[in-house]
C-alpha positions as a printed NumPy array, in Angstrom:
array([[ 99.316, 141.929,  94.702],
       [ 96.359, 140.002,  93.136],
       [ 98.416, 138.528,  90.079],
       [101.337, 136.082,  90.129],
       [104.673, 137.449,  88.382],
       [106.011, 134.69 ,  85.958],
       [110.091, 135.392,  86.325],
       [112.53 , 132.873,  84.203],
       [116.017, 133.356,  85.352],
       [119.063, 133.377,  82.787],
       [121.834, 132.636,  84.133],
       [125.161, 130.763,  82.918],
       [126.218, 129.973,  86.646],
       [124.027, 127.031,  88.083],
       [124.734, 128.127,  91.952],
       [123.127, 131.714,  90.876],
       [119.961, 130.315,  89.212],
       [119.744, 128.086,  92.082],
       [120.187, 130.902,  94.433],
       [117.885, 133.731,  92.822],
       [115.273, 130.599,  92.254],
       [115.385, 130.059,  96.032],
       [114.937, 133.955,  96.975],
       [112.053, 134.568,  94.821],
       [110.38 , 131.114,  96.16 ],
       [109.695, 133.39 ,  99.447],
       [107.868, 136.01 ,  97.63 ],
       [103.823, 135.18 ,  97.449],
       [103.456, 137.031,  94.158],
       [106.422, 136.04 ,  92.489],
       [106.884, 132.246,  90.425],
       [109.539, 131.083,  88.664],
       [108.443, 129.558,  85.97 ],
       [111.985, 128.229,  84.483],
       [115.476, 128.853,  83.936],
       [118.156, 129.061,  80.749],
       [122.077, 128.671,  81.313],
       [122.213, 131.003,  77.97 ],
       [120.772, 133.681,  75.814],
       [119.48 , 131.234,  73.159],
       [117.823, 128.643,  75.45 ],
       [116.408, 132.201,  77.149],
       [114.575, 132.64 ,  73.613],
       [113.327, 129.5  ,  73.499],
       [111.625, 129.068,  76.584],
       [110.485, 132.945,  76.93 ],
       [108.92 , 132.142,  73.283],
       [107.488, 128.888,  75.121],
       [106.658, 130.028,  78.683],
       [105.79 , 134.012,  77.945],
       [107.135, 134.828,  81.287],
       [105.996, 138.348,  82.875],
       [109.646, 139.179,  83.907],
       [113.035, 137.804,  82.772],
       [115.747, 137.802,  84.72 ],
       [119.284, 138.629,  82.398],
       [122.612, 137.98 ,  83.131],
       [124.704, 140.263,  80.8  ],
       [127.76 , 138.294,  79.953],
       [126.817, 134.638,  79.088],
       [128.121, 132.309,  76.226],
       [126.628, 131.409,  73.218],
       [124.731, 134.687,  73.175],
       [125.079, 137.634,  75.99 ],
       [122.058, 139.379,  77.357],
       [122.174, 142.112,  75.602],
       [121.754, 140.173,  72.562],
       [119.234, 138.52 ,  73.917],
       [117.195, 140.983,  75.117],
       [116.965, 142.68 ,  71.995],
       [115.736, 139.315,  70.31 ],
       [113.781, 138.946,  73.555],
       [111.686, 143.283,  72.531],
       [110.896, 141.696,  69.146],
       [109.969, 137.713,  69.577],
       [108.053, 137.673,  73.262],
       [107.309, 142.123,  73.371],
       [105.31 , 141.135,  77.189],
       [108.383, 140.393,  78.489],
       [109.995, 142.758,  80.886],
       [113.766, 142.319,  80.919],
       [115.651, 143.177,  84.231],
       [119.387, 142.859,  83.527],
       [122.034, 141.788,  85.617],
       [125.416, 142.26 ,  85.98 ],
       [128.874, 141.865,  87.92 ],
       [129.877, 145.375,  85.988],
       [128.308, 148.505,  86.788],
       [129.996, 150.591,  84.421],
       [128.059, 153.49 ,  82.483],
       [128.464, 151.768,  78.936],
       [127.17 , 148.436,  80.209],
       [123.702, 150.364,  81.921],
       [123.337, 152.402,  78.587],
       [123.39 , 149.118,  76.18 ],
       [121.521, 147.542,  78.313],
       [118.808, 150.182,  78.427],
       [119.321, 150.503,  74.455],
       [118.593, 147.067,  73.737],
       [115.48 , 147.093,  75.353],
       [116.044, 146.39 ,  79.387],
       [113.951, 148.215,  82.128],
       [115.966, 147.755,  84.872],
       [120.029, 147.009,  85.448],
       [120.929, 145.261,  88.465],
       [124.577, 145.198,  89.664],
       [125.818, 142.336,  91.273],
       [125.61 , 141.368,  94.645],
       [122.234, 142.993,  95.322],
       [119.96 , 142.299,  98.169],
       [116.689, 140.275,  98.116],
       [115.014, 143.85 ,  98.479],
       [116.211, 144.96 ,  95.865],
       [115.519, 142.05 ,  93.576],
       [111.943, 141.79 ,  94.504],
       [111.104, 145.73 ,  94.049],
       [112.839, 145.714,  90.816],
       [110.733, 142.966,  89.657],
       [107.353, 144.463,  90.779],
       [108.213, 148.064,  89.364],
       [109.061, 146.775,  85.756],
       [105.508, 144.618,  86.153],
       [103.526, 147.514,  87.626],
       [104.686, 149.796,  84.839],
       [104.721, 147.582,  81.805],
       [100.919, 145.913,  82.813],
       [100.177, 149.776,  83.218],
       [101.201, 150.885,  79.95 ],
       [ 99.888, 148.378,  78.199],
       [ 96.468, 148.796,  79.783],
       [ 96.177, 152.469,  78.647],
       [ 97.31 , 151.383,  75.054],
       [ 94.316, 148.86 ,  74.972],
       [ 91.891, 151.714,  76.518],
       [ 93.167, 153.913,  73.438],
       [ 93.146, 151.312,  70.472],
       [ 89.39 , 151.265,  69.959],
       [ 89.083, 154.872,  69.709],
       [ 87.767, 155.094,  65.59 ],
       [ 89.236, 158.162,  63.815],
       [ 87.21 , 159.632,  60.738],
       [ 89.62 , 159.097,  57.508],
       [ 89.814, 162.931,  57.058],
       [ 91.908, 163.502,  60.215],
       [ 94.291, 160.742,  60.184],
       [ 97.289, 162.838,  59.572],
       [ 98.849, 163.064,  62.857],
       [ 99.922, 166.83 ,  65.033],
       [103.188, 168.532,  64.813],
       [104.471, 169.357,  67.948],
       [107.16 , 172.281,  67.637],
       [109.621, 172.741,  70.591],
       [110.937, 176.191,  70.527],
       [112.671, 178.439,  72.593],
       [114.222, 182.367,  71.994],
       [117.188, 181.646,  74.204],
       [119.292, 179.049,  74.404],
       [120.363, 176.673,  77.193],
       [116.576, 176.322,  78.686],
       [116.736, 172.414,  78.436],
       [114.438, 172.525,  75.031],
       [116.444, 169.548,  73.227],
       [116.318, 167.549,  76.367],
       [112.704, 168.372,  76.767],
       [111.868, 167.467,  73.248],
       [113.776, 164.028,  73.433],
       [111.975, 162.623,  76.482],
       [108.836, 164.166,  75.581],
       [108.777, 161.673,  71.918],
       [109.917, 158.86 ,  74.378],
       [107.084, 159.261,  76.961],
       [104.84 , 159.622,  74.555],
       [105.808, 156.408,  72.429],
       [106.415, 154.596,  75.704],
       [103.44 , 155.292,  77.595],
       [101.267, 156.968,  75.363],
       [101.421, 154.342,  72.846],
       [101.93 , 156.441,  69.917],
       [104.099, 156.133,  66.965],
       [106.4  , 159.225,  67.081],
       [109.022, 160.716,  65.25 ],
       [111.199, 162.691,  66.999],
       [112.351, 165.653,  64.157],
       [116.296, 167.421,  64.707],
       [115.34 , 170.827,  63.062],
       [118.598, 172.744,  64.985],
       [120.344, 172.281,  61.302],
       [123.474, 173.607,  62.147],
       [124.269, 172.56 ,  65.455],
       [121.564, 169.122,  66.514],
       [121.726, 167.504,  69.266],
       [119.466, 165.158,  69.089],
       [121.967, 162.267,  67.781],
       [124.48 , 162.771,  70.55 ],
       [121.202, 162.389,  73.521],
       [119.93 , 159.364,  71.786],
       [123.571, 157.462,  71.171],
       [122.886, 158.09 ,  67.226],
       [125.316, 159.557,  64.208],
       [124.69 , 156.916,  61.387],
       [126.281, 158.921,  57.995],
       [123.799, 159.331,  55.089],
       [120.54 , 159.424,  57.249],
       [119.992, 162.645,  57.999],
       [117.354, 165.745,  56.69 ],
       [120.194, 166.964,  54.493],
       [119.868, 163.833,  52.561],
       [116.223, 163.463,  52.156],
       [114.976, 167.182,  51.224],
       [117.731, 167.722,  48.05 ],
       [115.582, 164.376,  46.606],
       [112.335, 166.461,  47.842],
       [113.017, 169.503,  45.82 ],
       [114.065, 167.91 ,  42.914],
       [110.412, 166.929,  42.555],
       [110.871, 162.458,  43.809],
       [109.346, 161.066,  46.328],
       [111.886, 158.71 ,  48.648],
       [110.454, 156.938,  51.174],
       [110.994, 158.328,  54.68 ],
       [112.065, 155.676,  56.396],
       [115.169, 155.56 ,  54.237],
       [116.021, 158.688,  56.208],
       [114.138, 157.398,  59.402],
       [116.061, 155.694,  61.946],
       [114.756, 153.625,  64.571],
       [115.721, 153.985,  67.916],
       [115.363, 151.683,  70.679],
       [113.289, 153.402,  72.942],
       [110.626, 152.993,  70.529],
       [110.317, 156.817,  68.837],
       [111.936, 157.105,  65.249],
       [114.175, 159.872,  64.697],
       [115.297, 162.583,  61.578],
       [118.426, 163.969,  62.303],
       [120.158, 166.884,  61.866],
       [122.45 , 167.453,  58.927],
       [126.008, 166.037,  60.266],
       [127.595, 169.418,  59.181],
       [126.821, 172.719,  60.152],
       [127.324, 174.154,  56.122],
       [124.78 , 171.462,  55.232],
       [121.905, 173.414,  57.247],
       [121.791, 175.861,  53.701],
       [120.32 , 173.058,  52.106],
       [117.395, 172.828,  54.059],
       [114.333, 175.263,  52.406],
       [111.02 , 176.383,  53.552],
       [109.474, 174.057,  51.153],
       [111.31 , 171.262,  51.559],
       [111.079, 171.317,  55.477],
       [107.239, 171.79 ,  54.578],
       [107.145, 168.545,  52.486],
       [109.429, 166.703,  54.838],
       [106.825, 167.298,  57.899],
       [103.379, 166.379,  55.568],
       [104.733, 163.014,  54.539],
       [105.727, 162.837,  58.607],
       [102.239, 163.802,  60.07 ],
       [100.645, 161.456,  57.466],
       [102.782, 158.498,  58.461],
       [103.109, 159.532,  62.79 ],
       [100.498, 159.709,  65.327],
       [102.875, 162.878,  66.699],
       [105.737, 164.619,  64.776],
       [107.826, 166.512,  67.712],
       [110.254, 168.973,  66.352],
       [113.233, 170.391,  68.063],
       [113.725, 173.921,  66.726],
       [116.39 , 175.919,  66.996],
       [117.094, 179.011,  69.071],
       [116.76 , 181.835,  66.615],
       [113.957, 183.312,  63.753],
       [114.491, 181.518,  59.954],
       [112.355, 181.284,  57.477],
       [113.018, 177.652,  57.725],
       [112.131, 177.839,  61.584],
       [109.236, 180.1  ,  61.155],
       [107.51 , 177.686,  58.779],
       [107.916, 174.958,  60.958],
       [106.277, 177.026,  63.706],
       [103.376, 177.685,  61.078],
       [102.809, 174.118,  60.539],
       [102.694, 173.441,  64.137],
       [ 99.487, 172.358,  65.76 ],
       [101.193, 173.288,  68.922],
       [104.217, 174.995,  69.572],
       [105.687, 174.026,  73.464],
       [107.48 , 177.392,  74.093],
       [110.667, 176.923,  76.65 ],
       [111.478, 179.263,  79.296],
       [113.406, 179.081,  82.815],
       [113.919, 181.589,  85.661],
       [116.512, 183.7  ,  84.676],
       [115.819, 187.907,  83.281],
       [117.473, 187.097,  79.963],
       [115.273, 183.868,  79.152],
       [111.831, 185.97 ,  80.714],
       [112.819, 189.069,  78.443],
       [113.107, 187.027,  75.403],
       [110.055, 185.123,  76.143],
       [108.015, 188.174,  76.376],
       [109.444, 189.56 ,  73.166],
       [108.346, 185.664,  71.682],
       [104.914, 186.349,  72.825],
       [104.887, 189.386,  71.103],
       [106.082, 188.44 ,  67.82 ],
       [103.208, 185.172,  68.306],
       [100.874, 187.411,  68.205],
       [101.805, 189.465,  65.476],
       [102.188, 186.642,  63.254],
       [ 98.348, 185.271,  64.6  ],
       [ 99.123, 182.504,  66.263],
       [ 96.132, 181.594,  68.896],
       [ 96.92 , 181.533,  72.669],
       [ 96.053, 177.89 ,  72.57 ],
       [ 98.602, 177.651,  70.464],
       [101.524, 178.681,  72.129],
       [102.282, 176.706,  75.365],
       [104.45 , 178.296,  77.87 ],
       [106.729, 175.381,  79.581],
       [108.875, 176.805,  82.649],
       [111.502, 174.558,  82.839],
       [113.643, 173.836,  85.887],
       [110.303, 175.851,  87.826],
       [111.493, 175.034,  91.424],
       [114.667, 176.298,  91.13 ],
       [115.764, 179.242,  93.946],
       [117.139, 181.855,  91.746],
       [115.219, 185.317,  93.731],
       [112.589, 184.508,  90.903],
       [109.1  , 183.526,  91.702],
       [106.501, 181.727,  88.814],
       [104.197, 184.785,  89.24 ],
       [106.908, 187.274,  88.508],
       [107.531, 185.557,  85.564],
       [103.877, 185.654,  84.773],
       [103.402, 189.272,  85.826],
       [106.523, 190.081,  83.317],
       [105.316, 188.271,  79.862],
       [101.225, 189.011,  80.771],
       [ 99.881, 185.686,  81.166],
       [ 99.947, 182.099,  82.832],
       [103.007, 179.104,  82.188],
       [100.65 , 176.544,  81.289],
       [103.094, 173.512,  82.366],
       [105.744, 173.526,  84.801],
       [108.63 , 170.309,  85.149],
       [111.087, 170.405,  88.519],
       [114.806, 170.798,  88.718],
       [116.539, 167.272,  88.385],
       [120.124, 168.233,  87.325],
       [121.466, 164.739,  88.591],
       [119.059, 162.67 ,  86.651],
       [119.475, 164.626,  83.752],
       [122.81 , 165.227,  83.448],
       [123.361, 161.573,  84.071],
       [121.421, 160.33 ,  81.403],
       [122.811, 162.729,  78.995],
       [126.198, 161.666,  79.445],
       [124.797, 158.191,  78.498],
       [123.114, 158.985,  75.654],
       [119.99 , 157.772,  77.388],
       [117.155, 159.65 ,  77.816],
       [115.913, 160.365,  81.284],
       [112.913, 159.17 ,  81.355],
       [114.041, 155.277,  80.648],
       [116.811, 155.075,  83.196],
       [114.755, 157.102,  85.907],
       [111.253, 156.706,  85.027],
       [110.006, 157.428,  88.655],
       [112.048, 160.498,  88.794],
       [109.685, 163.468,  89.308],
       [111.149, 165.475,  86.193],
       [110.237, 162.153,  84.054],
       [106.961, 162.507,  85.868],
       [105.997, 166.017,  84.966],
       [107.412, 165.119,  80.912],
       [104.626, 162.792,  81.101],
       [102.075, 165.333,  82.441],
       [103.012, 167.433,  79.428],
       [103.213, 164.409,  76.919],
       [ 99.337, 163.546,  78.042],
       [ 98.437, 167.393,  77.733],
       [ 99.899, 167.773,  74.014],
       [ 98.512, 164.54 ,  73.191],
       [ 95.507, 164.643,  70.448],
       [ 95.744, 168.451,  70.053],
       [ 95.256, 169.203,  66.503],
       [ 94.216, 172.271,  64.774],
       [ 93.416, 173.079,  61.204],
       [ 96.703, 172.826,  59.374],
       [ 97.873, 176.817,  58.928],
       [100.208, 178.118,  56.641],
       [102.164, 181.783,  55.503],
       [ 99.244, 183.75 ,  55.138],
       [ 97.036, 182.729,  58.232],
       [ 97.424, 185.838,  59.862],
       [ 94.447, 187.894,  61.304],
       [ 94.262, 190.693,  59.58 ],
       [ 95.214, 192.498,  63.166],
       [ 98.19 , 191.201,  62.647],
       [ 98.282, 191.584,  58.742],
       [ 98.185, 195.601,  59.806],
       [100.903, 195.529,  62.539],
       [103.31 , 193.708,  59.974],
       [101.721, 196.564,  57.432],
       [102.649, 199.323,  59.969],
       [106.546, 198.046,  60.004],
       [106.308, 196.826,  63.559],
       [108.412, 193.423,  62.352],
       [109.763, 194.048,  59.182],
       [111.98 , 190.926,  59.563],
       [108.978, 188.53 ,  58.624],
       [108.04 , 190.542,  56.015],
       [108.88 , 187.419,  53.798],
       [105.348, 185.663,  55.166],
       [102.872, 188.473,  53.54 ]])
């Protein structure tokens, strides 16, 4: 590798720094450039040093890694923290991915493993920081700030769409360099909160769109939380008999203040036609369609596609994403194709281990396993959605082709939007 990797090594056992110091001293492309016996000299000479890659033991006195690595995200941000730990327990890998770290060692590990650790966290941070840069000086004319609703939606449950939607808002804030809020709009049953490790009370939709309607105007970020893997997140009302107080035009005011304050606005919708859903499907710029390859999710998909077009939505529009694609269930893409009358525009592989995983964890996939092909093909999608925006549409968009069909009674049950 042409650059030198600047590690400092936190440790509280002197034999370990000494050991890991001696280790790394083999490697050409790797320099230790200090070591701390604890998290708060860590600070200090990370603030001092700005060291590529910091080495963190997780239990230490005076202050513990985690601690210290999520002082560590917000005092030196260049710093790419590779935890370490005797423990390899589930809770200690999802704090430690929470707080900020991009790898979790477990204790003894080999100097193979040490070294590749150290190089993948540089090689990916140095990466995503470079197409950030690229990005920055991009000049945007004032009257198209507002950012682009993404709507994830899919007519059948159990497709992987609240999965999809959470690691989409993280690849995109992660590698995309966006700011992105990451929207629960399943009202009665979200899931966001439990995949992200999040059920604060009092900060959720339910609270903020009463306020809307009565005519204020509360900030969003009382109602925004911030979640460690960089996206911000509305959740859910905590309740499912809470969901009757969200309204078409309060869900309508909730995403304008959104895409005026977000580079991307990604909304998880629910499984089923509302009013409420169906605006939020209006509003979208793009609306990432969930399938997989099973009869029951292809017949409702085609029956989707139908209704789309009834309602005017442009193919460019509606994205077909066939989750779970290389799955061998007697079901080929291009019968799916050949059954709903046109192409799946993005396709992201079966990883039920990595998934499943990092749901039990309340961590999303694509920061525990970022090399994993399914985190791969999220960010495929991520850089396709990215920048899409269309003019903002609303109830009465519809092509008068589809004004007629709705006329003729062919789908009386949006006869609400004429």
């Amino acid at each position: 590798m042409a650059d030198t990797i600047r590690v400092l090594i936190v440790d509280d056992i002197p034999e370990t720094r000494d050991h890991l110091t001696k280790l790394l001293g083999f490697e050409a492309d790797i320099e230790v450039i200090g070591a701390a016996s604890s998290g708060g000299e860590a600070l200090d000479l990370a603030t001092r040093l700005q060291p590529d890659v910091v080495l963190m033991d997780i239990n230490m006195p005076d202050m513990d890694g985690i601690s210290a690595t999520e002082r560590l995200s917000s005092q030196v941000p260049t710093a790419s923290v590779v935890m370490m730990s005797v423990q390899g327990e589930a809770d200690y890998l999802r704090r430690s991915m929470l707080a900020g770290a991009r790898e979790f060692l477990v204790k003894p590990f080999s100097s193979d493993e040490l070294t590749a650790s150290i190089r993948q966290v540089y090689v990916r941070d140095r990466e995503k920081a470079s197409r950030i840069v690229a990005a920055a000086p991009v000049a945007v004319p004032a009257a198209d700030v507002d950012g682009e609703v993404i709507a994830v939606f899919s007519p059948k449950g159990g497709v992987g769409r609240t999965t999809m939607a959470v690691n989409l808002a993280v690849a995109a804030a992660q590698e995309l360099g966006k700011k992105v809020c990451l929207v629960d709009a399943s009202f009665q049953f979200g899931d966001v909160g439990v995949l992200l490790n999040l059920n604060p009370k009092n900060k959720s939709i339910a609270d903020l769109v009463p306020e809307l309607e009565l005519g204020e105007a509360p900030s969003l970020e009382t109602f925004v939380i911030n979640h460690s893997s960089g996206i911000r997140v509305l959740l859910a009302p905590p309740s499912p008999e809470m969901a009757e107080l969200i309204t078409v035009s309060g869900i309508k005011r909730v995403l304008e203040g959104l895409r005026a304050e977000n580079d991307m606005v990604i909304v998880d919708c629910s499984s089923y036609f509302s009013d409420v859903t169906l605006a939020i499907l209006d509003m979208a710029d793009v609306i990432l369609t969930m399938l997989t390859l099973e009869i029951t999710s292809i017949k409702n998909m085609r029956l989707f596609l139908e209704v789309a077009d009834q309602l005017g939505y442009e193919d460019d529009k509606v994205r077909l994403v066939l989750n779970r694609a290389d799955s061998t269930l007697g079901i080929r893409v291009v019968d799916v194709e050949q059954s709903i009358g046109r192409k799946v525009d993005h396709t992201i592989v079966s990883d039920g281990r990595s998934v499943v995983y990092a749901l039990n964890r309340g961590i999303p996939f694509f920061v525990s396993n970022r090399e994993a092909q399914v985190s791969q093909d999220i960010l495929r999608l991520a850089n396709a959605v990215s920048g899409v925006h269309h003019p903002a549409t609303t109830a009465t968009t519809a092509t008068a082709e589809s004004a007629a069909k709705l006329a003729k009674g062919k789908s009386s049950i949006f006869a609400w939007r004429s």
